[in-house]
N, C-alpha and C positions, 0 to 999 in steps of 0.2 A: 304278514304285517299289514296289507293292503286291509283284507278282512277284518282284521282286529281296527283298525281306523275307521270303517263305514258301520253302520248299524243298518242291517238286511233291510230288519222292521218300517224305517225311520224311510229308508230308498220306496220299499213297498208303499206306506202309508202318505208318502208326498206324490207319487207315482197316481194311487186310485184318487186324491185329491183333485187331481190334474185331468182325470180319468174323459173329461170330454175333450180335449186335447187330443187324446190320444184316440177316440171314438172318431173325430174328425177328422183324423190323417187317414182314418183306417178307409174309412167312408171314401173321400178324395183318391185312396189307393184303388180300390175297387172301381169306380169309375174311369178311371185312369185306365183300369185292365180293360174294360169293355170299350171305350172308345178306341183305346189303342188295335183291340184284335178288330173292330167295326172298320178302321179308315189305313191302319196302318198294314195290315197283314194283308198280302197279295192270296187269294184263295186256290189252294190248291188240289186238284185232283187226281185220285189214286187211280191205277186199272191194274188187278192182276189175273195175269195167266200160269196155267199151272202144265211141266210138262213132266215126260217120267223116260227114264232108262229101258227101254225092252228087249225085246228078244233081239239080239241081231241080226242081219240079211246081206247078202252080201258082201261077206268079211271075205280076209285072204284068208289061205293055210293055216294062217296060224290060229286064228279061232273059228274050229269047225260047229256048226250047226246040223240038228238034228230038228225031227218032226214033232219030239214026243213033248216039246214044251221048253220052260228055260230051266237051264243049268244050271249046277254050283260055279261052272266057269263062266256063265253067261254073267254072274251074278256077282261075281270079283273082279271081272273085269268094268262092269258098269259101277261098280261102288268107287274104283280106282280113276275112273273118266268124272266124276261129281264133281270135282274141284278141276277141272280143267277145263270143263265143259263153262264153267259158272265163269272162268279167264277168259274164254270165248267171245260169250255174249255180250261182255263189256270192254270188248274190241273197240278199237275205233275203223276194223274193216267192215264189223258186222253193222255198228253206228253210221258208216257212210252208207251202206247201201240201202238199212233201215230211210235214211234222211233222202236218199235218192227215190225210193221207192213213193214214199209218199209227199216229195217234191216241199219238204221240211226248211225254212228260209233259217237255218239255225247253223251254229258251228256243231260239229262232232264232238270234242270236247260240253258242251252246254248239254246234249241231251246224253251224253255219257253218264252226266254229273247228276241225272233225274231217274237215272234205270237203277234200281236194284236186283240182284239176284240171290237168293239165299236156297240153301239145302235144309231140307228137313232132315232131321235126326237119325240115321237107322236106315233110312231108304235113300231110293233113286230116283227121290222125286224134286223137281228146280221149280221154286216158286219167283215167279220173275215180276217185280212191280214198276210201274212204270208213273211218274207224277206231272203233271202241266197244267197250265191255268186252264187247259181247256177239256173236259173232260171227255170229249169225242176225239179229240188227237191222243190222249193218253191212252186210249183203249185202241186207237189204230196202230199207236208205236206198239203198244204190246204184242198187239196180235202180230203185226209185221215182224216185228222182232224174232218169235217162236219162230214162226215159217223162215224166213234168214238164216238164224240157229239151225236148221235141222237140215236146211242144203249147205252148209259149213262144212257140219261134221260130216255129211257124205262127200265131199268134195275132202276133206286134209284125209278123215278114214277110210274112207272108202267102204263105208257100214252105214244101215241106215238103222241105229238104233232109238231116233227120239222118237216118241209119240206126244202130241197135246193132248193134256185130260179135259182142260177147264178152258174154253175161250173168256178174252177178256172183255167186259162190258163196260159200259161208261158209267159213271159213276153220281148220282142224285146231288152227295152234300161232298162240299170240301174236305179233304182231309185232316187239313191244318187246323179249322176255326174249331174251337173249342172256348166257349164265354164265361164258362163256371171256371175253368181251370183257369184262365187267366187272369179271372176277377179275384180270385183265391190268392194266387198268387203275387199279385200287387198287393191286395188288399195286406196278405201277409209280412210281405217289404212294408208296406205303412206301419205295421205296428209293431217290429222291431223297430223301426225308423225312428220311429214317435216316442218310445221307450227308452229310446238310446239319447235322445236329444235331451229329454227330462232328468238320465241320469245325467246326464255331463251338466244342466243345472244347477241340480243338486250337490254336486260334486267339486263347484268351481264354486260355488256360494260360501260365502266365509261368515256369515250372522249365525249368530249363535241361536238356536232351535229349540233348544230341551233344558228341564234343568238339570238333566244328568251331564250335559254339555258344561253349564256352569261350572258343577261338582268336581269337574274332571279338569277344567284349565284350570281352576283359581284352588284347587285342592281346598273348598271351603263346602259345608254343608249349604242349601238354603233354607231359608228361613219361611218365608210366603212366597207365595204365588200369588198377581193379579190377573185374573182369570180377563181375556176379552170377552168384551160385549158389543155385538154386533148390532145395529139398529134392525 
């Protein structure tokens, strides 16, 4: 019913009328994105370290090692530690000694909230990321962290199975700022925005428009048209 009351056309053809209206919201939006990421966004830096599952040393009885390399059991058992290992790190035992370590004026909870740790797919490998305004403590909690990580698990297992592949380095540009996405993305809110304001114009405007408008309240044909003239 809604549909049958609007003319698509009639919405479209008053809409590109309007069309710098909505140029100018869009415009305004865009700017909007760029000062906003420029003054408003705290910039943030990334550091990650990369560690991996190996051979194990020093186990009890129950998981015996050999010389000739790692096992199918070296290799379930390490696939089985991934996701407990990854509950570890984002301890708040291993975050307190991370934050004593390098003397962190921060709560444990706060840089909890900045550490990431993910598993890659298929392997034994913990990509651990680490984010802060400052891009030389991001890269010191990382690396501090790994090393914490890896005397944990020799202290609850009594294995010393992690290895680092990747130390973490500090990082050139922020993570966060990004000026085209966010321009894009205001800019886009503008011109839905701008769009939606025109329709509801149009929509709440009760002057009659057309002469099919005529035709259709007054159930009468017309007759002429006086065309406007514009000076």
């Amino acid at each position: 019913m809604f549909m049958e009351e609007i003319d698509i056309k009639e919405i479209f053809y008053f809409i590109f009328k309007k069309k710098m209206f909505v140029i100018f919201l869009t415009i305004i939006g865009i700017v909007a994105g760029i000062l906003y990421t420029k003054y408003l966004v705290t910039p943030m830096y990334s550091s990650v370290t990369t560690v991996v599952l190996s051979k194990p040393t020093n186990t009890t009885d129950l998981y015996n090692t050999n010389e000739e390399g790692i096992t199918q059991n070296d290799v379930t058992l390490n696939s089985k530690l991934v996701s407990t290992y990854s509950e570890i790190m984002k301890s708040r035992a291993v975050a307190q000694e991370v934050k004593d370590t390098l003397g962190l004026d921060i709560s444990e909870e706060s840089l909890m909230s900045n550490i990431s740790v993910s598993a890659k797919d298929d392997t034994e490998m913990l990509k651990i990321q680490v984010l802060n305004e400052n891009p030389k403590i991001a890269a010191d909690v990382a690396n501090t962290l790994s090393n914490v990580f890896k005397g944990k698990v020799k202290e609850i297992y009594n294995i010393e199975n992690v290895t680092i592949i990747d130390k973490a380095i500090p990082s050139n540009s922020p993570n966060n700022i990004n000026y085209v996405k966010n321009a894009g993305l205001f800019g886009a809110v503008a011109l839905v925005l701008s769009c939606g304001i025109l329709f509801l114009i149009f929509y709440f405007d009760t002057r009659i428009k057309s002469k099919s408008e005529v035709e259709e309240l007054l159930g009468l044909e017309v007759l002429a048209v006086i065309p406007e003239i514009k000076n």
